[in-house]
N, C-alpha and C positions, 0 to 999 in steps of 0.2 A: 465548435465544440468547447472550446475555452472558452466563450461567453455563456455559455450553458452552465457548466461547472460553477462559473462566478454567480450565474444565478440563482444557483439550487445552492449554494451555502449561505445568500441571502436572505432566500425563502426560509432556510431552514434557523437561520438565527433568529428572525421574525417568529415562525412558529414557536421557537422554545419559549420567546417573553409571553407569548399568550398562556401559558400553561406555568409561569413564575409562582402560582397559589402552592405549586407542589414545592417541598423542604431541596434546596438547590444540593444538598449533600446525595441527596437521590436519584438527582435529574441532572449531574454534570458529573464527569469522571477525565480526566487526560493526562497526557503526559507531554512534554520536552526534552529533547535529547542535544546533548553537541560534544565532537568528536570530531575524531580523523578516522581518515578512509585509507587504503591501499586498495588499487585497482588495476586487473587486468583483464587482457584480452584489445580490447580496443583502445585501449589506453593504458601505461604504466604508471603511475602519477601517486604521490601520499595531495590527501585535498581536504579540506573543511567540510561536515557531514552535519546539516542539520533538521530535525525531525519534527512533526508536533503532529499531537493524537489528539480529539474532542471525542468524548460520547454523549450523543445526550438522549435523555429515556424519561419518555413518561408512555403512559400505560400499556398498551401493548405494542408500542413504538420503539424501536432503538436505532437512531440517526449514528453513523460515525465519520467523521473529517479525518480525513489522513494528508498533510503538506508536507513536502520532502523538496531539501536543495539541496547541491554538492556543486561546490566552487571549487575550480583545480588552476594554479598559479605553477611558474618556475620561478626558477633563482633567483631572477629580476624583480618577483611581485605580480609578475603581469597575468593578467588570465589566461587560462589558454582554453579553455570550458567550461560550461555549465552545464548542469542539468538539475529542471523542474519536474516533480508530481506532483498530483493534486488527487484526490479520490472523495467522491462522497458517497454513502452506503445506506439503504434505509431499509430496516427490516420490518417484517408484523409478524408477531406472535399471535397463532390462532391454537396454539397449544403449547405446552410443557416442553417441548422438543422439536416441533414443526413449525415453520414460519416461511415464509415468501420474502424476495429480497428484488432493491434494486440499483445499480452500481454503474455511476460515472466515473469515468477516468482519462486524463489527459496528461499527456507526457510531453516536454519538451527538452532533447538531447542531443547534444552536439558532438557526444560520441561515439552515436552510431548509425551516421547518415543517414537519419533522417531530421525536415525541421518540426516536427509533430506526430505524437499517435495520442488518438483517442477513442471512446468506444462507451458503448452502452449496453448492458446484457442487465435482462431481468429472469427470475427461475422460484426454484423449491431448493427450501435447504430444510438440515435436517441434524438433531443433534445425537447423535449415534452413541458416543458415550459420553456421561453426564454423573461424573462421582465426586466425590471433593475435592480431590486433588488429578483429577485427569481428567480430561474434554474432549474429544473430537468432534466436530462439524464438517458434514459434508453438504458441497452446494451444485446443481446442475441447473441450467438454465441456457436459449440462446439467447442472441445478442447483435449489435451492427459495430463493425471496426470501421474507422474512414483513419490514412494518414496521408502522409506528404515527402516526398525525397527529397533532400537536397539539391535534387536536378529539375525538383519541379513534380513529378508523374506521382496522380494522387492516387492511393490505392485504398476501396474500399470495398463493401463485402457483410453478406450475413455470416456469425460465428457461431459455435457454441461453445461454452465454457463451464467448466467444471473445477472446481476449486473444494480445497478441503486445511482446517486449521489446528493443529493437535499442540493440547497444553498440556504440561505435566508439573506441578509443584511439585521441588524436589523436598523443602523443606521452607520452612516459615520465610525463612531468606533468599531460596531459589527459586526461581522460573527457567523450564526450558519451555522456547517454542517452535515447532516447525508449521510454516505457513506455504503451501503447494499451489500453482495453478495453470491451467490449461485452456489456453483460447485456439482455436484451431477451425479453420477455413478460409475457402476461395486457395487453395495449397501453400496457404499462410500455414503453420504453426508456430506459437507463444509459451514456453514454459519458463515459468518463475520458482525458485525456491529459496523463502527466505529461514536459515536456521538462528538462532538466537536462545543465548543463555544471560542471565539477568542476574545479580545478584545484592543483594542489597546491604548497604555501605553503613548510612546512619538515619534516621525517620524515614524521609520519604526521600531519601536519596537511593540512589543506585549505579552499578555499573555494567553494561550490556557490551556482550561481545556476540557480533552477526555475521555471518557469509553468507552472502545474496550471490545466486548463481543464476542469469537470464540466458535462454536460448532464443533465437530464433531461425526458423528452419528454413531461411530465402533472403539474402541480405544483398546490399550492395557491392559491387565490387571494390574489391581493397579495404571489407569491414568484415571482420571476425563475426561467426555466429553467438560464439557463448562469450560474456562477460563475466566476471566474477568481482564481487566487492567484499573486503573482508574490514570490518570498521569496529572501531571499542569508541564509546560515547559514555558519558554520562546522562542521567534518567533522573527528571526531577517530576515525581506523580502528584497531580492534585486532584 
């Protein structure tokens, strides 16, 4: 799964230079984030949070890269975990509000017994509300989980997942976001909800404050179901 993921953000870097004729102000959009984190649940730890977003879009394509690390040291320096995301997303627009999508992702975390999740789901999404300043999207689709325990015993599985992502400009300067989602089967269930409020500092600077709250409904023994991360980062948009 991780060589898959490494490949499609290859692929997909490849693709954008073929399509360079289009004005890059149109066809690339991201961000970078870095911050501290507080974390509980499987962990209590203050840690180093850092984020980076790509979009890139040409015509009726919209590719997006989501890489996420969080490094957690004590008193010492020393580490005591990590953990990696990686996502890449690729949509088509066959209309105004309708489009198809299709979503790699691979996790590696060490605090919460397991040594990897990954997964593939493709579906229909859909963009419900579409005004200036407020969005929603919803997305349905199934999908394949494969992961791995720390004890070894690999668990995988067809899913379906259902995700939805609601924006609301509060004003010129503010962003709130809440981002939901739901993978569920093989009596696995996965809910994620990332909240975040954004507010912006000076040009393209900003300041975001998030609580990320992950369930899962089957865990290992001596590992908490729900984690929560509650982290303020700085936001540098290009």
């Amino acid at each position: 799964m991780k060589k898959i993921i490494y490949s499609a953000i290859v692929t997909l870097l490849i693709s954008s230079v073929a399509h360079a004729a289009e004005p890059a102000s149109d066809r690339y959009k991201g961000n970078v984030e870095l911050g501290l984190i507080k974390t509980s649940g499987n962990t209590k730890t203050q840690s180093v949070n850092a984020k980076s977003k790509l979009e890139i879009r040409y015509g009726k394509f919209l590719h997006t890269l989501n890489l996420t690390t969080l490094n957690s040291k004590d008193s010492k320096g020393m580490t005591i975990a990590e953990k990696d995301t990686a996502s890449l997303k690729s949509d088509y627009r066959f209309s105004e509000r309708d489009y198809i999508f299709g979503l790699l992702t691979y996790e590696e975390d060490e605090f919460n017994g397991y040594d990897y999740q990954g997964g593939f789901s493709a579906g229909y999404g859909r963009k419900v509300i579409n005004h200036e300043r407020v969005s929603l999207n919803l997305e349905l689709g199934p999908g394949f989980r494969r992961a791995r325990l720390n004890n070894g015993t690999v668990q995988k599985g067809l899913i379906w997942r259902l995700a939805g992502d609601f924006d609301w400009k509060i004003s010129k300067t503010a962003l709130f976001e809440e981002d939901l989602s739901v993978e569920t089967g093989n009596n696995l269930t996965i809910t994620k909800s990332v909240t975040a409020l954004t507010a912006q500092i000076v040009g393209q600077l900003a300041m975001k404050t998030a609580i990320t709250v992950k369930n899962t409904s089957k865990v290992p023994v001596s590992v908490k179901k729900t984690d929560t991360e509650t982290s303020v980062t700085l936001v540098y948009t290009f």
